[in-house]
BAFI-3210 file (N, C-alpha, C; in Angstrom, 3 decimals, decimal comma, padded with zeros to 6 digits):
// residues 225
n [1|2|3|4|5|6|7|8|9|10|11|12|13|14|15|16|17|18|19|20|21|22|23|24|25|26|27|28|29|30|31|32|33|34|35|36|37|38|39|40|41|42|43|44|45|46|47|48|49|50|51|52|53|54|55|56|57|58|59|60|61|62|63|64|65|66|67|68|69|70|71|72|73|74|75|76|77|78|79|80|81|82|83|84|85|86|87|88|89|90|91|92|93|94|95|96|97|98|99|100|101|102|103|104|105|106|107|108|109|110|111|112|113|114|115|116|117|118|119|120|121|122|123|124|125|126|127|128|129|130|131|132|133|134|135|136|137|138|139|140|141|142|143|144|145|146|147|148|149|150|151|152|153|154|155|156|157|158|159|160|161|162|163|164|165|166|167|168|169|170|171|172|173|174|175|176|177|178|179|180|181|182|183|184|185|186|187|188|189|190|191|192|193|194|195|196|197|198|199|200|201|202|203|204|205|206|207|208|209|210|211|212|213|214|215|216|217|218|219|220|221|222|223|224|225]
n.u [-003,325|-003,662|-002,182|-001,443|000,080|002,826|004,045|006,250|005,152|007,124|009,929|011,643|014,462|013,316|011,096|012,062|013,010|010,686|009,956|011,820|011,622|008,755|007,381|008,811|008,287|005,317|002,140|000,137|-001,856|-002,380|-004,480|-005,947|-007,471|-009,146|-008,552|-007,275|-004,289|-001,131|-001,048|001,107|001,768|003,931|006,167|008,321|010,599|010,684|012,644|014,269|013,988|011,484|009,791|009,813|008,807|006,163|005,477|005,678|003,674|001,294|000,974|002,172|004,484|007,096|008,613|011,505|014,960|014,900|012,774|011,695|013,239|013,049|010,207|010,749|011,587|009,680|008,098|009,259|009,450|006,419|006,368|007,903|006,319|003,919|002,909|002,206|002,176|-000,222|-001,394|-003,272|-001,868|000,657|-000,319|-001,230|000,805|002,577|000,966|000,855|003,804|004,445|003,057|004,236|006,078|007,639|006,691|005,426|003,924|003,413|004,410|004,108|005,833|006,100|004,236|003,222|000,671|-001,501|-003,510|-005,792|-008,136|-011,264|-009,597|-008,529|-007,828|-004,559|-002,320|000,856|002,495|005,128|005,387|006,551|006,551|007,298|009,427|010,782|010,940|008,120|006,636|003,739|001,168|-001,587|-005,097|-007,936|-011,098|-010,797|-008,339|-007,582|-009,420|-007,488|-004,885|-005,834|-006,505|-004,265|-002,093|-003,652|-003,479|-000,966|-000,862|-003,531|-005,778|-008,752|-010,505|-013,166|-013,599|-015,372|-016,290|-015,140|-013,494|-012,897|-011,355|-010,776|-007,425|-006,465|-008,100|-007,355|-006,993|-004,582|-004,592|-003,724|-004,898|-006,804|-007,257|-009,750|-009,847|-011,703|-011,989|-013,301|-012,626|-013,363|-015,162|-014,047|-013,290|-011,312|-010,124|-008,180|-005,434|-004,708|-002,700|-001,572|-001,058|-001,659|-004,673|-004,636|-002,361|-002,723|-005,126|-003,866|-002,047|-002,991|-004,780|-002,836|-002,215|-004,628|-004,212|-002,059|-003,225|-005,259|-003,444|-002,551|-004,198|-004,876|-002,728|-003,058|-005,451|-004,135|-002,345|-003,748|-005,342]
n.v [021,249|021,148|022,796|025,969|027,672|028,918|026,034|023,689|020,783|018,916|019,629|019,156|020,324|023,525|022,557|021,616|023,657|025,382|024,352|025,206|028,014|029,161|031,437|032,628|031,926|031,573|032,653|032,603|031,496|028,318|028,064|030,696|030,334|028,786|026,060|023,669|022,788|023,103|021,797|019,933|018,912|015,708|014,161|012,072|013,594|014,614|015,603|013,676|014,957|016,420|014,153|013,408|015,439|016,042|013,530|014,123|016,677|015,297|013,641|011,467|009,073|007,420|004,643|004,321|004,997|003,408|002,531|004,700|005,122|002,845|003,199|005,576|004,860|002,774|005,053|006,237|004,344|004,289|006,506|006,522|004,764|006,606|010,081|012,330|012,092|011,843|012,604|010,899|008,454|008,789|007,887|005,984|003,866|004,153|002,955|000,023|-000,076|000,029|-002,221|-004,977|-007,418|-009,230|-012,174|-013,234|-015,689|-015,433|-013,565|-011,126|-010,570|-010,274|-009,571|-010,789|-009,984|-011,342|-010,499|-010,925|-009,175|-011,568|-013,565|-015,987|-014,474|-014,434|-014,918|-014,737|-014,976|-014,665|-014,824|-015,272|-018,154|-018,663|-017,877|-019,207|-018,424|-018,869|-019,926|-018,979|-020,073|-019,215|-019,474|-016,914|-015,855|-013,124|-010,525|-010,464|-012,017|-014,474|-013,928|-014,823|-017,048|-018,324|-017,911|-019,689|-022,092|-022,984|-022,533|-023,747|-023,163|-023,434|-021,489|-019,721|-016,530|-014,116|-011,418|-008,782|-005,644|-002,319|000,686|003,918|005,567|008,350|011,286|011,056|010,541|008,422|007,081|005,313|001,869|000,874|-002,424|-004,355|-007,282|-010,285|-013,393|-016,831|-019,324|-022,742|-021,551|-019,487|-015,810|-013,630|-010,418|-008,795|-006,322|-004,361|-002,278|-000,664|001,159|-000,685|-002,283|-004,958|-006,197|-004,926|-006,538|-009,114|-008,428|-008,018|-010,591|-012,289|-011,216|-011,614|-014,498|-014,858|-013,859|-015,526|-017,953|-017,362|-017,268|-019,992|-020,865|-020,092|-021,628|-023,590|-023,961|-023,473|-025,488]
n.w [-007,839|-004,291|-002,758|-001,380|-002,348|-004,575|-004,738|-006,266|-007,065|-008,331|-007,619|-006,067|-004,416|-004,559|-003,090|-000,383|000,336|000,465|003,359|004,553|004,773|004,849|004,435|002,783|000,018|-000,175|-001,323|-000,108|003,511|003,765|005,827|004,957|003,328|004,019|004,697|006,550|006,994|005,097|002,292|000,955|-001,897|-002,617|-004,369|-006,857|-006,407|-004,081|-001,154|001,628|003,879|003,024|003,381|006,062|007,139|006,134|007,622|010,200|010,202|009,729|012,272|012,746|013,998|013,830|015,614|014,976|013,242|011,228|010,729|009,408|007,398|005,893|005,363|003,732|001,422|000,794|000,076|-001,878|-003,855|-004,503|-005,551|-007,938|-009,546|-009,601|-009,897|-007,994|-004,491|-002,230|001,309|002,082|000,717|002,013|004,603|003,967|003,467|005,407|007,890|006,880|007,068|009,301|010,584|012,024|010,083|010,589|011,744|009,524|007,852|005,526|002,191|000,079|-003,529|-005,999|-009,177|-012,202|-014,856|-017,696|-020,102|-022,664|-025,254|-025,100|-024,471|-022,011|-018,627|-017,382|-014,575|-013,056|-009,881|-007,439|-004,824|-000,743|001,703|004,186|004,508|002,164|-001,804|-003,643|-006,927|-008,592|-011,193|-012,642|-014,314|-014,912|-014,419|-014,181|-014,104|-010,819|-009,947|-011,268|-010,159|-007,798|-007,314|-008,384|-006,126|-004,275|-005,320|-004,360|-001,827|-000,947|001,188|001,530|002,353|002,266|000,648|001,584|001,672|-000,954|-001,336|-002,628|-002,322|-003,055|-002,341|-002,136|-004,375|-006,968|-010,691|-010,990|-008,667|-005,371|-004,760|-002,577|-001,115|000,273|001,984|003,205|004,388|005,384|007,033|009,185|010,519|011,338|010,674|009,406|008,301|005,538|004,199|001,527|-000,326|-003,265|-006,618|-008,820|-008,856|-009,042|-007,775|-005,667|-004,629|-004,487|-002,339|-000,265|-000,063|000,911|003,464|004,838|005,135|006,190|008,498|009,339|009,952|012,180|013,866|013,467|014,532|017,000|018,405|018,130|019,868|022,271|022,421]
ca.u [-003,359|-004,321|-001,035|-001,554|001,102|003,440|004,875|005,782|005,603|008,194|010,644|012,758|014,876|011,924|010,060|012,920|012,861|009,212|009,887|012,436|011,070|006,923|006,942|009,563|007,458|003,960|002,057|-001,040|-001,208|-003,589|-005,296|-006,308|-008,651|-009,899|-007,268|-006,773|-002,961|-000,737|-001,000|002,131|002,207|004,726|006,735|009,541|011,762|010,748|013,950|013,867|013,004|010,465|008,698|010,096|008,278|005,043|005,015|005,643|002,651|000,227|000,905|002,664|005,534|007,992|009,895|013,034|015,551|015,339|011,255|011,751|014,039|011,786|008,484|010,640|011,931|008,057|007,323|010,205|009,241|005,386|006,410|008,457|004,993|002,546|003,662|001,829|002,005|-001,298|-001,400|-003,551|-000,765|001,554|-000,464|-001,596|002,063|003,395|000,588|001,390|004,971|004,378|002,789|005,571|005,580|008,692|005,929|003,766|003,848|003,448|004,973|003,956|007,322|006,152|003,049|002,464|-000,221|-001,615|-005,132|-005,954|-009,586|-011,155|-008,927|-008,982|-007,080|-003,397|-001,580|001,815|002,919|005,782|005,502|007,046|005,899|008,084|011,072|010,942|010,217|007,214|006,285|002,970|000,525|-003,173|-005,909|-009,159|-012,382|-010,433|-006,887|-007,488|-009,325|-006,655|-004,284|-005,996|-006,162|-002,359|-001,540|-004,504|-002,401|-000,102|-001,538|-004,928|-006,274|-009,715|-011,347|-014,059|-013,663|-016,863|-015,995|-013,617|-013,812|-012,407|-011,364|-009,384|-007,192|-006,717|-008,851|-007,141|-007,156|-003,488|-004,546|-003,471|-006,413|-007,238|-008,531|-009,845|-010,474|-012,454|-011,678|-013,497|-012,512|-013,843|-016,066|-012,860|-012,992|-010,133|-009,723|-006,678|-005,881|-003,455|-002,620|-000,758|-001,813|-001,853|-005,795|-004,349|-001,028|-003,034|-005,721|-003,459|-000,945|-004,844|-004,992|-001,364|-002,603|-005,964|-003,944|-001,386|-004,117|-005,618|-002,200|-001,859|-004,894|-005,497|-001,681|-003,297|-006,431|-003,517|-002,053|-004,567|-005,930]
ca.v [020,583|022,128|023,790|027,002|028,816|028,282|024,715|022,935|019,294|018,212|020,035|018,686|021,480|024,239|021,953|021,556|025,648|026,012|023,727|026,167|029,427|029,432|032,898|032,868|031,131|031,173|034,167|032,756|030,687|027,604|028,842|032,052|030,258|027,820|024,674|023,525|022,479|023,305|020,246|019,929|017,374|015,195|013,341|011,543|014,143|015,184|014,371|012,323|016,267|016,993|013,088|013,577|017,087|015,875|012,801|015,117|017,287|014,324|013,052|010,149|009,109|006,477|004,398|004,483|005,492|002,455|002,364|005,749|004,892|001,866|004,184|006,739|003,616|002,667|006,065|006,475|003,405|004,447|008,203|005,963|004,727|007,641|010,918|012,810|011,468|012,601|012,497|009,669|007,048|008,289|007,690|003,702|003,331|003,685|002,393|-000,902|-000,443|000,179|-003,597|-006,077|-008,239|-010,554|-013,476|-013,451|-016,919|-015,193|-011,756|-010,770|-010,620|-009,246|-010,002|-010,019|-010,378|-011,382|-010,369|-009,878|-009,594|-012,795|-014,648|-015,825|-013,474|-015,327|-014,229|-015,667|-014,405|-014,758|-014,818|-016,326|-018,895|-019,416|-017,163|-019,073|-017,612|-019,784|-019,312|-020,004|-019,031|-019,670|-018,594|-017,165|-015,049|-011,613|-010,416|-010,712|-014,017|-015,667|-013,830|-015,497|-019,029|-018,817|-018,481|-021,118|-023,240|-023,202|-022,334|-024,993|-022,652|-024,053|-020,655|-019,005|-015,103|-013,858|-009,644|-008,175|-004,429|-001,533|002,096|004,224|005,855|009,748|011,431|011,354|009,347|007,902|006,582|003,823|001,071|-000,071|-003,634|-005,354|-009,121|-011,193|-014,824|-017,563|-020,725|-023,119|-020,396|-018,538|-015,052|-012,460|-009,213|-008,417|-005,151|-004,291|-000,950|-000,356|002,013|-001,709|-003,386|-006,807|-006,410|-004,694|-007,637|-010,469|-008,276|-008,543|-012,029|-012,783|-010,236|-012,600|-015,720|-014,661|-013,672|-016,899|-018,717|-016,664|-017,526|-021,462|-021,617|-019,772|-022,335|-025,067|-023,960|-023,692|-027,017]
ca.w [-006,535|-003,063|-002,153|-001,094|-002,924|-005,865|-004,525|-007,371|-006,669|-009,017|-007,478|-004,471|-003,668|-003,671|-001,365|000,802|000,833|001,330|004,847|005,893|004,762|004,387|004,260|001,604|-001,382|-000,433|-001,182|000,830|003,678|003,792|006,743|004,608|001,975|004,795|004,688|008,337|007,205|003,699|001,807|000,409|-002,999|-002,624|-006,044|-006,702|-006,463|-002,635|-000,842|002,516|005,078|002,946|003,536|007,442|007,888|006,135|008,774|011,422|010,287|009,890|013,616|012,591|014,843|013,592|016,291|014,862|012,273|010,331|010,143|008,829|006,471|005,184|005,094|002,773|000,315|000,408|-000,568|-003,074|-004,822|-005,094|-006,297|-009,303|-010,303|-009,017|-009,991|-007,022|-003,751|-001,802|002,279|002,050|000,195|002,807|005,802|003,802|003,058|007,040|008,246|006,420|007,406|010,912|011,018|011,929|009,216|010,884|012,015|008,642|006,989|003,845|001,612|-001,568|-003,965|-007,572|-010,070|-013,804|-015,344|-019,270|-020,375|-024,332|-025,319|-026,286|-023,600|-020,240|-018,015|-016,561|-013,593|-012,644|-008,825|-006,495|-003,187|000,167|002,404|005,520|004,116|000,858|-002,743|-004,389|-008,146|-008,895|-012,377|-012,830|-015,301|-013,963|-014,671|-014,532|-013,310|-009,663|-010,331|-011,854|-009,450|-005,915|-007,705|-008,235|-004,616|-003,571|-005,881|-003,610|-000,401|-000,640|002,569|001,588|002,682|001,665|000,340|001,790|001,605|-001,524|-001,796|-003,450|-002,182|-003,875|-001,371|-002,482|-005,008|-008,340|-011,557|-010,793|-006,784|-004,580|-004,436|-001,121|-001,272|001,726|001,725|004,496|004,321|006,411|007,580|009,802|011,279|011,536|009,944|009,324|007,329|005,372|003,611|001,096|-000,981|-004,032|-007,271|-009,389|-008,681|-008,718|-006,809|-004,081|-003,856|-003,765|-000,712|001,212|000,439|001,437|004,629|004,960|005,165|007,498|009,721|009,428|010,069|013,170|014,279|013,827|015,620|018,648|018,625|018,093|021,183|023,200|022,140]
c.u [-003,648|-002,966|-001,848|-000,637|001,920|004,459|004,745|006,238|006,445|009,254|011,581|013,401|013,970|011,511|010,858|012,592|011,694|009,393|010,769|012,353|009,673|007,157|007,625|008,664|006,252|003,490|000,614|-000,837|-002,433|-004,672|-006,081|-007,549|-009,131|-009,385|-007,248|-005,085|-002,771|-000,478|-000,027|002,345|003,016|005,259|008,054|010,857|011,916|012,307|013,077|013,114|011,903|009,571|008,738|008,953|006,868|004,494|004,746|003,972|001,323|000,110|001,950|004,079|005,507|009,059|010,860|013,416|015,199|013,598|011,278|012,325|013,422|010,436|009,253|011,036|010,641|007,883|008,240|009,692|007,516|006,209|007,204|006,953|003,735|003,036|003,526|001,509|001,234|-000,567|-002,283|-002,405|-000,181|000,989|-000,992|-000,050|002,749|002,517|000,888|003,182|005,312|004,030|003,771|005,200|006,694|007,870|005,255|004,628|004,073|003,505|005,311|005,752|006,917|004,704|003,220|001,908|-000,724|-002,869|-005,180|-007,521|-009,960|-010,483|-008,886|-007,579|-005,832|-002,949|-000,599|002,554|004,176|005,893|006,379|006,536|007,573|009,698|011,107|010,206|009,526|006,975|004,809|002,292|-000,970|-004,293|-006,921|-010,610|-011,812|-009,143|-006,868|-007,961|-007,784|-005,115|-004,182|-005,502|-004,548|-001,901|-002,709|-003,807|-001,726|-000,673|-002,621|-005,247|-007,730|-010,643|-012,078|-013,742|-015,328|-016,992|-014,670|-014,082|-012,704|-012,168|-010,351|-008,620|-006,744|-007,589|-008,818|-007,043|-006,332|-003,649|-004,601|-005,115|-005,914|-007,873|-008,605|-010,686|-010,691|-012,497|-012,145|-013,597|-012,932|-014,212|-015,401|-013,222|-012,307|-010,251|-008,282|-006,650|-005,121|-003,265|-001,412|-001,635|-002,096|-003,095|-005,024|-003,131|-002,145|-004,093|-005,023|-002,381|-002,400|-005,023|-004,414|-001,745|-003,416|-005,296|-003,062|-001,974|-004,951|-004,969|-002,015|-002,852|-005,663|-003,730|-002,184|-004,371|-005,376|-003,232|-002,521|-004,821|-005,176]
c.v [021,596|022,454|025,133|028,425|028,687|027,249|024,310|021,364|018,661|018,939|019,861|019,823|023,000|023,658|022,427|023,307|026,286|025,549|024,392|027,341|029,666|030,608|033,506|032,563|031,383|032,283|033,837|031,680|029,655|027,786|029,986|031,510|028,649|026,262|024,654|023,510|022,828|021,564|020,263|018,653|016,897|014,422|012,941|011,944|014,853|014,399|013,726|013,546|016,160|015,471|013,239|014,593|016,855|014,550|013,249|015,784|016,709|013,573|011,674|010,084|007,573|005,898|004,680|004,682|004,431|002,027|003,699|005,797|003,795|002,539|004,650|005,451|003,189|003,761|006,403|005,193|003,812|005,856|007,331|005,693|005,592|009,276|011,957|012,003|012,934|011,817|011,057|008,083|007,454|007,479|006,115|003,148|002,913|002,985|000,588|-001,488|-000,576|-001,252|-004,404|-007,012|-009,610|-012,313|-013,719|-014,663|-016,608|-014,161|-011,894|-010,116|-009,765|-010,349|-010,110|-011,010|-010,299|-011,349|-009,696|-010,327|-011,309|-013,985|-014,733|-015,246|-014,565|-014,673|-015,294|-014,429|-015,238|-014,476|-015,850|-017,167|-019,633|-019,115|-017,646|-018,626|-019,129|-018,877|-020,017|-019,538|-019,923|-018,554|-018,276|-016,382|-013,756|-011,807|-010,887|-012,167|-014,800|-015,273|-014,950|-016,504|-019,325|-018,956|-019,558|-021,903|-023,382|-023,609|-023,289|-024,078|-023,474|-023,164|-020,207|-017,389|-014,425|-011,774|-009,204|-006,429|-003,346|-000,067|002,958|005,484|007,833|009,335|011,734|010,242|008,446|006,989|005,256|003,294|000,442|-001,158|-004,223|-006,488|-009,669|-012,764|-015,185|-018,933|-021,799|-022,230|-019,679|-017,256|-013,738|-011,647|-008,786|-006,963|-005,419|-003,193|-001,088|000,486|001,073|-002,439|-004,857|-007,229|-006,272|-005,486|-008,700|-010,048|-008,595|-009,833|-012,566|-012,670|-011,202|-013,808|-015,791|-014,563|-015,373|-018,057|-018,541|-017,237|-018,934|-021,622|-021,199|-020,850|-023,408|-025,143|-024,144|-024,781|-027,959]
c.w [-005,463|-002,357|-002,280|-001,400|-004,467|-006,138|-005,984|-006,841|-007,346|-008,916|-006,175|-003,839|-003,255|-002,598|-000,465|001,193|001,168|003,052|005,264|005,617|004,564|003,341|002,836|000,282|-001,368|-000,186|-000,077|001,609|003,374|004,426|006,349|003,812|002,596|004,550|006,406|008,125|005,371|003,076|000,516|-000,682|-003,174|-004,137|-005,678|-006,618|-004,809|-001,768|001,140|004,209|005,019|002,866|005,362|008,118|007,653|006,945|009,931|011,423|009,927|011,123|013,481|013,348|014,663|014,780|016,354|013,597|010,808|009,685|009,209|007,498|005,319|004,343|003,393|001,436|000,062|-000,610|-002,100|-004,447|-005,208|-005,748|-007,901|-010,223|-010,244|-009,042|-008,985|-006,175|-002,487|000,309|002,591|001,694|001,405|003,982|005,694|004,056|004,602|008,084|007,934|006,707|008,940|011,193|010,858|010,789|009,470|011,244|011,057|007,522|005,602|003,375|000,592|-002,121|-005,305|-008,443|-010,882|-013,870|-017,404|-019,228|-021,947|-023,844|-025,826|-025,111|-022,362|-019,620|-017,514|-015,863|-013,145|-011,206|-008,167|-004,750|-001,408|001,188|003,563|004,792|002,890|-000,607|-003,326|-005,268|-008,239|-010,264|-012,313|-014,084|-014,199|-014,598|-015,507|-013,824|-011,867|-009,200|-010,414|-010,445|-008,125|-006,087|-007,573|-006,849|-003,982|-004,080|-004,988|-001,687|000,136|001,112|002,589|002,603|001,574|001,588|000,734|001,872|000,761|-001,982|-001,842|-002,924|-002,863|-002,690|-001,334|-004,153|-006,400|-008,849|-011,207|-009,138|-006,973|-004,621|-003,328|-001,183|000,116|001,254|002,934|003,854|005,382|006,120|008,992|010,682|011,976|010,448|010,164|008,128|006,815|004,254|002,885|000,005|-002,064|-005,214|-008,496|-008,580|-007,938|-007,800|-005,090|-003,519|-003,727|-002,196|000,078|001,453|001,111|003,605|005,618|005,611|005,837|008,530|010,388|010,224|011,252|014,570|014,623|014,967|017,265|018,974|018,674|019,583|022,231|023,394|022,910]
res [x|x|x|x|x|x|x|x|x|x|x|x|x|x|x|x|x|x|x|x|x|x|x|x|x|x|x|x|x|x|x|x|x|x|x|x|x|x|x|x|x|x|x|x|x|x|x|x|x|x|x|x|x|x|x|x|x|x|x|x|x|x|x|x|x|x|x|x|x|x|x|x|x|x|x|x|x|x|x|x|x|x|x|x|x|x|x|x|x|x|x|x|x|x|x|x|x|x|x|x|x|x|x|x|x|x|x|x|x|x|x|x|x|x|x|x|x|x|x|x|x|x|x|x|x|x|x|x|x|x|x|x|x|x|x|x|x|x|x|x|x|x|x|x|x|x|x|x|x|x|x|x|x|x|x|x|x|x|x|x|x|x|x|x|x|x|x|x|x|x|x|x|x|x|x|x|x|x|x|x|x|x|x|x|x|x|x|x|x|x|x|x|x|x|x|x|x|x|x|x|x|x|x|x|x|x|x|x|x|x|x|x|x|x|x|x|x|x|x|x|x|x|x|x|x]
***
């Protein structure tokens, strides 16, 4: 990884000791072999400084104690499934947490999915709709197929998907996928994002994303009206 010294990212208490001694651990600095900043690899063993100190040194500025506290439970729960956590996941992860999510009609709960060869892909999701948990399951093409259908089951939005695409959000095998989804309805159209290091989780949080936006947006045309 692009540390600049002999960080070991699976080590919590080092870290912690690189953030209060540099000079102690690192025989070079980043600045020496042309790094603008030390890019410190984060894992599931970073404790809650060493996610504090690398927000600090990405610009990021958290309201309050309790967004902070959210972000690092975000980040604690990807480092369970992602064994290096890159500057990119953090800065998807608080970005995503930074968006109020108290007005959104709808919040992804948990996925699985069944795919053998030979068979059509199934996805059974949970999600909420107006605080409560809905179950729904659908077959479809492929995982994320069968995923959407399950919440249209429910949902009947009766939009069109007209933009689904793919980024992967740092640059290793193990990375978060970025999916963004564009949904349009009556010549309404909204973008929704949604990140996780699971394909199919992180296109149906976009859809969920999509369809909140949507929601948000025919009540302001209601109003008006």
């Amino acid at each position: 990884h692009k540390s600049g010294g002999l960080t070991d990212h699976a080590a919590g208490i080092h870290q912690d000791g690189v953030l209060k001694a540099r000079d102690t651990y690192e025989i070079m600095r980043a600045e020496d072999v042309g790094w603008s900043a030390n890019k410190i690899v984060l894992g599931k063993l970073s404790g809650r400084n060493a996610f504090k100190q690398r927000l600090q040194e990405l610009g990021v500025e958290l309201e309050s104690e309790a967004e902070t506290n959210a972000a690092f439970a975000r980040f604690k729960e990807l480092a369970d499934r992602k064994s290096e956590i890159f500057d990119e996941d953090i800065l998807a992860l608080v970005s995503e947490e930074s968006v109020s999510h108290e007005d959104d009609v709808f919040g992804f709960v948990k996925l699985s999915q069944h795919s053998e060869t030979g068979e059509q892909p199934h996805a059974a999701i949970v999600f909420t709709h107006d605080g409560k948990e809905v179950s729904c399951e659908s077959a479809g093409n492929g995982p994320v197929d069968a995923s959407l259908k399950a919440i249209e089951k429910h949902v009947q939005s009766g939009a069109e998907m007209v933009l689904y695409s793919v980024n992967a959000i740092s640059g290793s095998t193990e990375s978060q996928g970025e999916v963004t989804v564009r949904l349009q309805n009556n010549g309404r159209i909204v973008n929704g994002v949604g990140s996780d290091p699971d394909i199919v989780v992180a296109s149906a949080k976009a859809y969920l994303s999509a369809l909140n936006k949507l929601q948000s947006k025919a009540e302001r045309v209601a109003a008006q009206g």
